[in-house]
SEPADREN-683633 format. One record per residue (C-alpha): residue number from 1; x, y, z. Coordinates in pm, 1 decimal, padded with zeros to 6 digits. Layout:
N
k  xx  yy  zz
NUM  X  Y  Z
...
% end
This chain:
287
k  xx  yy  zz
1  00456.9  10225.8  09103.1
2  00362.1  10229.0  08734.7
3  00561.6  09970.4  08505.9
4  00543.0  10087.4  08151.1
5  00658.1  09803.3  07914.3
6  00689.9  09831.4  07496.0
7  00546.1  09548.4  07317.3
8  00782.0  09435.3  07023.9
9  01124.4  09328.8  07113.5
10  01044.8  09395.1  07491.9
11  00734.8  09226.0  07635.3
12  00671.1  08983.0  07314.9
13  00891.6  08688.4  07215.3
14  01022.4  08553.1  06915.2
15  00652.7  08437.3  06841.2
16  00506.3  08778.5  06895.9
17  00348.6  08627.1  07185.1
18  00395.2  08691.7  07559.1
19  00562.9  08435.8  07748.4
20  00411.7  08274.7  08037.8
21  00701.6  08397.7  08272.0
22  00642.3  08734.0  08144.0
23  00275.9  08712.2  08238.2
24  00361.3  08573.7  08569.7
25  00566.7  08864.2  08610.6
26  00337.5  09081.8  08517.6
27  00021.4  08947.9  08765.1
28  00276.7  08916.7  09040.9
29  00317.9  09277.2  09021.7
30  -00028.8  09394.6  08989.8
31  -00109.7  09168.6  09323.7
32  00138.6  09366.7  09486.4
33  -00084.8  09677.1  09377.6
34  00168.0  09755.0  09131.6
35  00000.6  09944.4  08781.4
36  00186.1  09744.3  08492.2
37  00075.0  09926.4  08148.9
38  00153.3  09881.5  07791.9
39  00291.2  10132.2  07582.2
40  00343.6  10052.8  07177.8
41  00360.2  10188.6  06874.1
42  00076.1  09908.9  06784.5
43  -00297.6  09978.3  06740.9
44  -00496.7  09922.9  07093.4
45  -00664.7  09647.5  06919.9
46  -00376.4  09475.4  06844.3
47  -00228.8  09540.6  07186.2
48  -00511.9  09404.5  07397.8
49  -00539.7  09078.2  07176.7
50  -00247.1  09062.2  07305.5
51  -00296.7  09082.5  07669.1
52  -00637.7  08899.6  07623.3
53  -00444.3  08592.5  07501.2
54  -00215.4  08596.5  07786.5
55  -00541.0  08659.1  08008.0
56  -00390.2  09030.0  08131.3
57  -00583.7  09318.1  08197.5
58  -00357.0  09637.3  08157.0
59  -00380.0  09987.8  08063.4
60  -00244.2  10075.8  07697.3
61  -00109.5  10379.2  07571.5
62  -00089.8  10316.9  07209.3
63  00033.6  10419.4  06865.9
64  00291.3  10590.3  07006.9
65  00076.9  10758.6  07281.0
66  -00185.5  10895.1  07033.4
67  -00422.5  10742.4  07267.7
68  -00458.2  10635.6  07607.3
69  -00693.5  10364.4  07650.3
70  -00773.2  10223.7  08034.4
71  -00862.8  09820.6  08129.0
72  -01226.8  09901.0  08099.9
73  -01204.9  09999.1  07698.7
74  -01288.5  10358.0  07824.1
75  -01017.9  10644.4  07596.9
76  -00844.9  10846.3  07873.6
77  -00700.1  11083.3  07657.4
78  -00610.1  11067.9  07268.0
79  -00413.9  11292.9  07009.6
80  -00531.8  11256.1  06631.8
81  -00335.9  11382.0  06324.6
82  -00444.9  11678.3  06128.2
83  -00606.3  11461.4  05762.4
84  -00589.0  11749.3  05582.7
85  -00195.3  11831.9  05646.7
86  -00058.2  11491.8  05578.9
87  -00262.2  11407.4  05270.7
88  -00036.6  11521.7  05036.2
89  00266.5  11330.0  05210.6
90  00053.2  11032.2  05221.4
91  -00023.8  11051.6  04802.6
92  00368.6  11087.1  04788.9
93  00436.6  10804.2  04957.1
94  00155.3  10623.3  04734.6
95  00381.1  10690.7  04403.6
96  00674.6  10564.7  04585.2
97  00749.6  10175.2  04446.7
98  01015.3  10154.4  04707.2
99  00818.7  10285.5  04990.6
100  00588.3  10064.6  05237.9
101  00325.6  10236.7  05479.2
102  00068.3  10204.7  05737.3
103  -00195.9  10432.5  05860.5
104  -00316.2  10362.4  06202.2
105  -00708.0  10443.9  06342.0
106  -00805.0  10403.5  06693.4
107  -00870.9  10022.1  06661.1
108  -00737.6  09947.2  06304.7
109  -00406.4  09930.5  06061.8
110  -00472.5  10055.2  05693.6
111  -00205.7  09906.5  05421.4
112  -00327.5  09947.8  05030.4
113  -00363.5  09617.5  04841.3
114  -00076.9  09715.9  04615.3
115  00151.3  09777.4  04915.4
116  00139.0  09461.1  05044.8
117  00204.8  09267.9  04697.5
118  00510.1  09460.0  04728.4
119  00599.5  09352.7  05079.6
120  00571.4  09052.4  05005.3
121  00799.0  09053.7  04733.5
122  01055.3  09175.2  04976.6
123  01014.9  08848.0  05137.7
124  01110.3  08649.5  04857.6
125  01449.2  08861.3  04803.0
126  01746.1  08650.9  04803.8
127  01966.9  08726.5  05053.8
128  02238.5  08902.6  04803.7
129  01941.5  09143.1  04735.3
130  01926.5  09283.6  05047.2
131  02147.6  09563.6  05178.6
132  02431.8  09437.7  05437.2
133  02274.3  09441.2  05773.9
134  01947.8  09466.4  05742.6
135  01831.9  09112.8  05594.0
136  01716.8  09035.4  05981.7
137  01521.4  09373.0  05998.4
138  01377.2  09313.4  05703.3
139  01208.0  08975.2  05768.6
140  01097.7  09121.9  06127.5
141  00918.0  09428.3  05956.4
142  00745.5  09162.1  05724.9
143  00664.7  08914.9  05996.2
144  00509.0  09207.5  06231.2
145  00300.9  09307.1  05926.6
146  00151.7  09004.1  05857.8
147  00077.7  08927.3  06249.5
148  -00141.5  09253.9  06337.1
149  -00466.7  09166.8  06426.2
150  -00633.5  09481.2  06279.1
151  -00530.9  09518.7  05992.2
152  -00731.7  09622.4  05708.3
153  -00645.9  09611.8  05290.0
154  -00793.0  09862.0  05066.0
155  -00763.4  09902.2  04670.1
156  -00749.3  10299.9  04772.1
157  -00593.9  10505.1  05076.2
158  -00820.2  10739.5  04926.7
159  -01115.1  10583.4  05092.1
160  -01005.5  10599.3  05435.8
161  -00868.3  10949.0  05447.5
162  -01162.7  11064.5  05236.9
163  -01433.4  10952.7  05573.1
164  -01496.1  11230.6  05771.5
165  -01536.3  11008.1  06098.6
166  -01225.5  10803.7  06032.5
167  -00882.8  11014.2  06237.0
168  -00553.3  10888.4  06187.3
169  -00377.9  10885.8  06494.3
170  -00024.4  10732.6  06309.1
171  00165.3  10638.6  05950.0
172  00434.1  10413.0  05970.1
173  00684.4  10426.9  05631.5
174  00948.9  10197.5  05566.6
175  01192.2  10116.3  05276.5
176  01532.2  09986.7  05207.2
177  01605.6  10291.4  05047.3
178  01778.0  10515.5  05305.5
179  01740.6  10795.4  05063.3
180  01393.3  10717.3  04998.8
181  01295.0  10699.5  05382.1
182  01511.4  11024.4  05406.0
183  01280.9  11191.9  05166.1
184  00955.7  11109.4  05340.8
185  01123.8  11213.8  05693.3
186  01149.2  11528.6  05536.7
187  00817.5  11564.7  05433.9
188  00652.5  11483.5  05715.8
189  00916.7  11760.7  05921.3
190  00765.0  12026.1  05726.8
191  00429.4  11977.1  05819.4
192  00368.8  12156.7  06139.8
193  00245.2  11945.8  06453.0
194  00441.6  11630.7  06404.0
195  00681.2  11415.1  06546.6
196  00877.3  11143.7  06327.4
197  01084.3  10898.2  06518.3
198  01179.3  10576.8  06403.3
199  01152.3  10230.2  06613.0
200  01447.5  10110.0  06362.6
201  01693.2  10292.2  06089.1
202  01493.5  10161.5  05809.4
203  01165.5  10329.4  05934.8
204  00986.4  10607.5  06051.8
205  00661.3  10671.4  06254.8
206  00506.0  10966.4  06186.2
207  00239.9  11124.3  06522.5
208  00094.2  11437.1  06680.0
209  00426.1  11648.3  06801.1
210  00231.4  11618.7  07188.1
211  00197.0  11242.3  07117.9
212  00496.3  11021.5  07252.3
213  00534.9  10737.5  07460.1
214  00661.5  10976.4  07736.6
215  00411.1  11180.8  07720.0
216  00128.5  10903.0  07699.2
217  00290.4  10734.1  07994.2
218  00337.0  11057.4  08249.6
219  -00047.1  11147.2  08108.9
220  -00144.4  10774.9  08279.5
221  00039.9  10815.5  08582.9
222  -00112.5  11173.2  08633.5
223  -00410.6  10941.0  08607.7
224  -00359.8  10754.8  08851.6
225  -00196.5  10964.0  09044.5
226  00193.7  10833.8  09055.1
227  00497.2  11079.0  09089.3
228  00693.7  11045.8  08810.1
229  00956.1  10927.3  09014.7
230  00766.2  10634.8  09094.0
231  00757.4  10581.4  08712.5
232  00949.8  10310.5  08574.0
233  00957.9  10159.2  08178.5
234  01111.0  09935.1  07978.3
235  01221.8  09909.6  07581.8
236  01501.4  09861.8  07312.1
237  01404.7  10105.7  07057.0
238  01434.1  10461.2  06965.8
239  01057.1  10530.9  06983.3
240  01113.2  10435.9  07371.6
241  01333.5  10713.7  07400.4
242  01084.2  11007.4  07525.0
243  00926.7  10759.8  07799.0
244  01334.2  10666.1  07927.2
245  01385.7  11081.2  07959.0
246  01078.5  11119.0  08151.5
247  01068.5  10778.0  08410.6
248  01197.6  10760.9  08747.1
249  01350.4  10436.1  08672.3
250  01457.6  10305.4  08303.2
251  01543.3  09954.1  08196.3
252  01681.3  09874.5  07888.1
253  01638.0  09460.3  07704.0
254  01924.7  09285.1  07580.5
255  01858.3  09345.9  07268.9
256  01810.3  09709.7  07299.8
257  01928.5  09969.6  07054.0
258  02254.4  10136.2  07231.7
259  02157.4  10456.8  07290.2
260  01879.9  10324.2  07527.2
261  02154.7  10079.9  07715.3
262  02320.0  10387.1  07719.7
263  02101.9  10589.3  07936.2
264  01927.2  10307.7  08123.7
265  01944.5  10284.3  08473.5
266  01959.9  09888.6  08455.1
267  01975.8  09648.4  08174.1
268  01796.4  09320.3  08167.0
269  01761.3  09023.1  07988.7
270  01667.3  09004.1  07614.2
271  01313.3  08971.9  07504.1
272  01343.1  08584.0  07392.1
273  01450.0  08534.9  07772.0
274  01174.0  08685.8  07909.1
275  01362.4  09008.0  08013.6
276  01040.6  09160.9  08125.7
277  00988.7  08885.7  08417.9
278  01377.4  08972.4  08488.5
279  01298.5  09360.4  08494.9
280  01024.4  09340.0  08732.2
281  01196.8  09150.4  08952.5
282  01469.5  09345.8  08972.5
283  01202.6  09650.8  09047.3
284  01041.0  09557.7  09318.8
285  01357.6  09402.6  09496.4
286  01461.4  09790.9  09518.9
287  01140.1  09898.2  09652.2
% end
């Protein structure tokens, strides 16, 4: 069987960490010759610092299954954007002051110096400030930001886009501003060859059109050669979606959005009580 699990608000707790009955979980499985693999919207090198703190060894399929990276560092498969087609979305989002990206490479996270002055002055909004609702989401976004391992701060998005060796696999955009964020979705739609999808309503995370989560997941288990039935994941966001329509088996946290409790086949604990150790136990008590 191959577990697929997401990272943020699914395998990592309140600390961003993974908890040692998660990784418990997680070995227990794998002795039981079980594949357990990761599958994020996170760089791989922020992904297997991850796993290397917890001492785990897993596949990843990362940024959104852009690429496909196996326990050995070896790239099983990957799915770059097309720099010259987003530029010109990207230098939009550069005039926007109420607009906060990412670009994602292979092993790093791009965010322009200017950017993140403004990020972090949506930190220090008082609570009035901040649209009904989304106060919590807020401090999340800015607490996953400032937690990425690879993560890299240039005066200029011009001088990554502008090296000819440097492909961007992923931009994440988000805002406050749903008509902002609307904007930018639209944008990105026209280009041909994408796929936007959001991991929550005030975002959006712009990849390849082939490269999903279900897609980078069913590419691993043709990999390792594991029927899709035999495919199970687990998530609580909307970027999860395409790896719940193509898994045998689909688990949905707690705290999941509720269109994925919706079509789950089981729902589990939250992440901040180790829902992941609860999900694989309740896997392989059905095999």
């Amino acid at each position: 069987m191959l577990i697929a699990l997401d990272m943020d608000g699914t395998l990592l707790n309140e600390d961003g960490r993974i908890s040692a009955e998660n990784r418990e979980a997680i070995l227990h499985a794998q002795s039981l010759g079980h594949i357990v693999a990761i599958a994020t919207g996170r760089s791989y090198m922020d992904a297997e610092r991850q796993l290397r703190l917890a001492e785990l060894e897993c596949p990843v399929v990362s940024l959104n299954g852009a690429v496909l990276t196996l326990p050995d560092g070896s790239i099983a498969a990957s799915r770059p954007l097309d720099k010259e087609d987003i530029i010109p979305a990207l230098r939009w989002m550069n005039e926007i002051t109420e607009l906060y990206y990412e670009v994602y490479t292979k092993d790093n996270v791009y965010v322009e110096l200017d950017k993140r002055v403004r990020l972090e002055k949506l930190s220090e909004l008082k609570d009035e400030d901040i649209p009904d609702g989304v106060g919590w989401l807020l401090k999340a976004m800015i607490a996953k930001q400032f937690q990425q391992a690879a993560v890299t701060y240039v005066e200029s998005m011009e001088d990554v886009w502008s090296k000819e060796d440097n492909h961007i696999y992923k931009a994440l955009a988000f805002s406050l501003n749903p008509e902002v964020l609307k904007e930018a979705s639209t944008r990105f739609a026209a280009i041909p060859g994408l796929i936007i999808t959001a991991s929550h309503e005030n975002n959006i995370e712009i990849n390849h059109k082939e490269a999903n989560k279900g897609n980078g997941v069913s590419l691993l288990a043709a990999h390792y050669g594991i029927p899709a039935g035999q495919v199970a994941v687990m998530g609580d966001s909307y970027n999860d979606l395409p790896m719940f329509e193509k898994a045998g088996y689909k688990i949905a946290m707690g705290n999941a959005a509720a269109l994925l409790k919706e079509t789950a086949d089981f729902i589990t604990l939250s992440n901040v009580e180790h829902g992941v150790a609860a999900g694989i136990r309740h896997l392989l008590e059905r095999k």
